[in-house]
N, C-alpha and C positions, 0 to 999 in steps of 0.2 A: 420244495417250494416254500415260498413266504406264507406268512400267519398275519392276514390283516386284522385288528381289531377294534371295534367300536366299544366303548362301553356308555350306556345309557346312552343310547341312543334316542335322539326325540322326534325328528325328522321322518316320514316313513318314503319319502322319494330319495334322500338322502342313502338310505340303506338299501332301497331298491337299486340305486345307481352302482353301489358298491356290491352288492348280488351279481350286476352286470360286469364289473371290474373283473370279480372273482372267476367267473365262467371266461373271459375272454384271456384272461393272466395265467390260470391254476392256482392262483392262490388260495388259502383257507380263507373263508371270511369267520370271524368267532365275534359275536353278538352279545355282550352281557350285560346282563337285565340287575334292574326292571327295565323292560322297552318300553316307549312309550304309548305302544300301539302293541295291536294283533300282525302276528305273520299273515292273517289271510289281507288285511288290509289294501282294499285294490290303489289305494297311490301307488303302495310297495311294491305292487305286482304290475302295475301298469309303470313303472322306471324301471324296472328290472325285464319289460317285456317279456320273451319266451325264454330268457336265460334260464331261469329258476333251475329248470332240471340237468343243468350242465355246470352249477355250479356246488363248492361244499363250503357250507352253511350249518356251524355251531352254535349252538343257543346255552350260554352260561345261565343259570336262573338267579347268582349275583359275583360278585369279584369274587368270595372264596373259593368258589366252583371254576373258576378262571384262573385260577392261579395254581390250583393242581395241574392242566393241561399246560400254558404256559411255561412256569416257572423249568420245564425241564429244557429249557431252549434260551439266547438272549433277546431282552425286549428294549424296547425304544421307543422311548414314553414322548411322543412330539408334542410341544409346547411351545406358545411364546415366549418364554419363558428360561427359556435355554438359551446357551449362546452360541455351542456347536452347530454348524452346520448339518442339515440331515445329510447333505453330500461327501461329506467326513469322514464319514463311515464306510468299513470295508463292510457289507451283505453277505451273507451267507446262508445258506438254503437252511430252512428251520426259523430263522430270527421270525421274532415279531413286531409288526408295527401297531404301535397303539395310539389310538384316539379318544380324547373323551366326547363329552355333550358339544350341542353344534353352542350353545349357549356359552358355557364357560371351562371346555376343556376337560383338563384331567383334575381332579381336587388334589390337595395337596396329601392326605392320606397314600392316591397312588403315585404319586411324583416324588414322595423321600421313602416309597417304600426300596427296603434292600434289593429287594427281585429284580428292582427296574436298573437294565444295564448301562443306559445311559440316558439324557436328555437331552432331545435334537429339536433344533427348530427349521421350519420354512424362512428363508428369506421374502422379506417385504418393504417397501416404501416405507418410509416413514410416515407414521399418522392414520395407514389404513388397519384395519378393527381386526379383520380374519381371512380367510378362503373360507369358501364352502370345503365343508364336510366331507365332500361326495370326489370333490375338485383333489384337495389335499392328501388325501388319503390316493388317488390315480397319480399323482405327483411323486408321490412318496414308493409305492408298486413298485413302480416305473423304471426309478431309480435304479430299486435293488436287483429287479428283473435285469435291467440294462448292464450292469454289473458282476451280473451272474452269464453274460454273451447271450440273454434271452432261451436259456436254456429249454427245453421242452417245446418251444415254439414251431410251427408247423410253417413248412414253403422259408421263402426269401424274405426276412426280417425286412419291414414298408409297405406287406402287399395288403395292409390294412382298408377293409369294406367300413367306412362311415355311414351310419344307416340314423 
């Protein structure tokens, strides 16, 4: 399956939402800090509802620690920044999607580093700022899930419960 990744995270419903992402996709979710919050943090826990225990949930304690687990896989540093489309991309189970801060993205430290396989962006309007966090990053899943024929998924891909 896919490896979502946040790094510095600031948001704590943001990541909770992405908790929820992880438990309903399979995806890894990988977390690296500093976060800017506690994992008990009940925003986190109240966006993420009762997922928590169906989902897997990495905590890097900063990039270096991130980049041993990563780097043996490709990553896709999404940025506005890029010109590639994220939809451009062929997916493949293992890849990782990475995200920076809801504030300003990924720095440019992890966006010219070698490890990062490529840079993809979301399409947008012209003149609008971002997507949420939470939004971008289910966009992004979605995609590579979608691409993989939703592999691992249970019953007739649409029988989707919106709660």
């Amino acid at each position: 399956m896919f490896r979502l990744v946040f790094v510095e995270p600031r948001i704590p419903p943001n990541t909770g939402n992405a908790i929820r992402l992880a438990a309903a996709t399979g995806c890894e979710l990988h977390l690296v800090g500093p976060l800017a919050f506690d994992m008990s943090d009940a925003r986190l826990r109240r966006a993420g509802l009762d997922y928590h225990e169906f989902a897997t949930v990495v905590v890097h304690p900063n990039m270096d620690a991130a980049w041993e687990v990563l780097a043996s896989g490709r990553i896709f540093a999404f940025t506005g920044r890029a010109e590639r489309p994220y939809t451009d991309v062929e997916y493949r189970d293992g890849d990782a999607l990475m995200f920076g801060t809801e504030r300003t993205g990924l720095p440019d430290s992890i966006l010219t580093d070698p490890r990062i396989t490529e840079r993809v962006r979301i399409p947008m309007l012209p003149g609008r700022r971002s997507l949420n966090l939470a939004n971008a990053a289910a966009v992004a899943v979605y995609e590579a899930w979608r691409q993989n024929a939703f592999r691992h998924a249970g019953g007739p891909v649409g029988d989707a419960l919106f709660t």
